[in-house]
N, C-alpha and C positions, 0 to 999 in steps of 0.2 A: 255315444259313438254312432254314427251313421254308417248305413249296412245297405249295399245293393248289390242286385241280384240280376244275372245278366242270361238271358234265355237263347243258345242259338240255334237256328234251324236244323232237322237231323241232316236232311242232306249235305249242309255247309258242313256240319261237323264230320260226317264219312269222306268229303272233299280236303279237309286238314288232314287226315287219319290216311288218305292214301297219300298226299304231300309227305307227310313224314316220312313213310317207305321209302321213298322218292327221291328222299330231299341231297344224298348222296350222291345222285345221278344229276339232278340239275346243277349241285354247288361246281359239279364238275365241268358243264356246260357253259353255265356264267366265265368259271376261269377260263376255261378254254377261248372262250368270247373275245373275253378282256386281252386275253395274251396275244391273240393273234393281230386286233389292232395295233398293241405294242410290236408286235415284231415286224409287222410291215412299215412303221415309221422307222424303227430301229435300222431296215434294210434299205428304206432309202435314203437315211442319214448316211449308212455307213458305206453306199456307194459313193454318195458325193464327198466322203469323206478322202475313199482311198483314189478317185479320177478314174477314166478308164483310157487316160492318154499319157503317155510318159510323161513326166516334168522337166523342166527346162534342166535340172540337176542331176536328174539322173534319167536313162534310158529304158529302166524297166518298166514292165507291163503290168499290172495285175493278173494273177491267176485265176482270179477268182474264189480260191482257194476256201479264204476268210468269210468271205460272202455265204458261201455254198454252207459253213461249216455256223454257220446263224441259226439259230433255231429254240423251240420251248420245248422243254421237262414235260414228260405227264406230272399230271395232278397227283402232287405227293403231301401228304397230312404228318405235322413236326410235331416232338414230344409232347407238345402242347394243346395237342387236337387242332390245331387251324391249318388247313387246305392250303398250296403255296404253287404256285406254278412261275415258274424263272425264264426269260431268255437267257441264254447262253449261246458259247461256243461248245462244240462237238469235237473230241480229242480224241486222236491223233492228227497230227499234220501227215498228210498221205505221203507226199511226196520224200519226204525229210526218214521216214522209218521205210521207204520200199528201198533208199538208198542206202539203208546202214544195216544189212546184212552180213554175216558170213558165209564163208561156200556153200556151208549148207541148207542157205537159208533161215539161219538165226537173227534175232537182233544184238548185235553187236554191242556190249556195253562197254566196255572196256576198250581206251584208244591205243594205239601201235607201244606206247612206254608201258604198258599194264594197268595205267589209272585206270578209274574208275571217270568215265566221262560222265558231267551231268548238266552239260552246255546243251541241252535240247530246247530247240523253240516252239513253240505251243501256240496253237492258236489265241488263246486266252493272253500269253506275253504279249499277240503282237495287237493286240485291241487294248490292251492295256497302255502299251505305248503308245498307239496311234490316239487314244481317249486322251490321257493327260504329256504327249510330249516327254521330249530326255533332254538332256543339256544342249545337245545340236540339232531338235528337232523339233517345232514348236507344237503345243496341241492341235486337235482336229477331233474335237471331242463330235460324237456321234451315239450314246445311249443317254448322256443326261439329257440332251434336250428333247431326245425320243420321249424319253422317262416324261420329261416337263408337261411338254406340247400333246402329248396324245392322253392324257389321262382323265378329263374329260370326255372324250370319245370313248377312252375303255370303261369307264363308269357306266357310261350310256348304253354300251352294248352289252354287259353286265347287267343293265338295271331291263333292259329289252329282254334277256333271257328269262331272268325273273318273274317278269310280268306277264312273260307265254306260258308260264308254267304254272303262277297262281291265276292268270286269268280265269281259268274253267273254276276256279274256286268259287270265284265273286260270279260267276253266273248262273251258278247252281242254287 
């Protein structure tokens, strides 16, 4: 059986040995990287998604609402040990819970019969709708092709974090 033996420099090897310390902070870096490419196509998908001029059908505007309420997770690590950073929507709908109070400033669960109401609209509903369409409503999808089209670029800037952070490796 053939046996080799691989010698590396001390300095390269104290250069791995503080990477490892490290390596929590840059994985964190890289996602953050990656995510943020994703969400800026995500954001201009999902402006041309929703107009910012009424449509011939209907007279309403955008709030912005939706837009505003786009955004990434910190760097959260799943039972599995692997690092995960998400676009999402940000929940509550501001507008929708500052209007469903009681006198005293509660939120109101319960509609005037004593049900229990649970007809709340979420941001998350209305990108899901607007993503894949409803029976009268055709799609206007706006995260898969974010998702498709940028994911080259967040590898890249992913793979650019990486390399600023092992670089000092390979030059020591």
């Amino acid at each position: 059986m053939a046996k080799a033996q691989l010698n590396l420099p001390i300095k390269f090897l104290e250069g791995l040995t503080a990477l490892g310390d490290r390596m929590d902070f840059v994985i964190e870096e890289a996602l953050e990287a990656g995510g943020e490419v994703l969400l800026s196509a995500a954001r201009k998908n999902l402006s041309g998604a929703i107009g910012s001029k009424p449509s011939v059908l209907s007279d309403q505007v955008s709030s912005g609402e939706l837009l505003g309420s786009l955004g990434l997770t910190p760097v959260q690590i799943d039972n599995k040990g692997i690092a995960n950073i998400k676009v999402g929507f940000n929940e509550p709908r501001r507008n929708q819970y500052a209007q469903n109070k009681d006198r005293k400033g509660r939120p109101k669960t319960r509609s005037k019969s004593g049900n229990r109401s649970y007809y709340e609209i979420t941001n998350a509903m209305i990108a899901t709708v607007l993503e894949y369409g409803k029976h009268n409503q055709p799609p206007r999808p706006f995260l898969e092709p974010a998702k498709i089209n940028s994911k080259p670029a967040c590898i890249a800037a992913m793979k650019d974090v990486l390399e600023k952070e092992t670089g000092a490796l390979s030059k020591s």
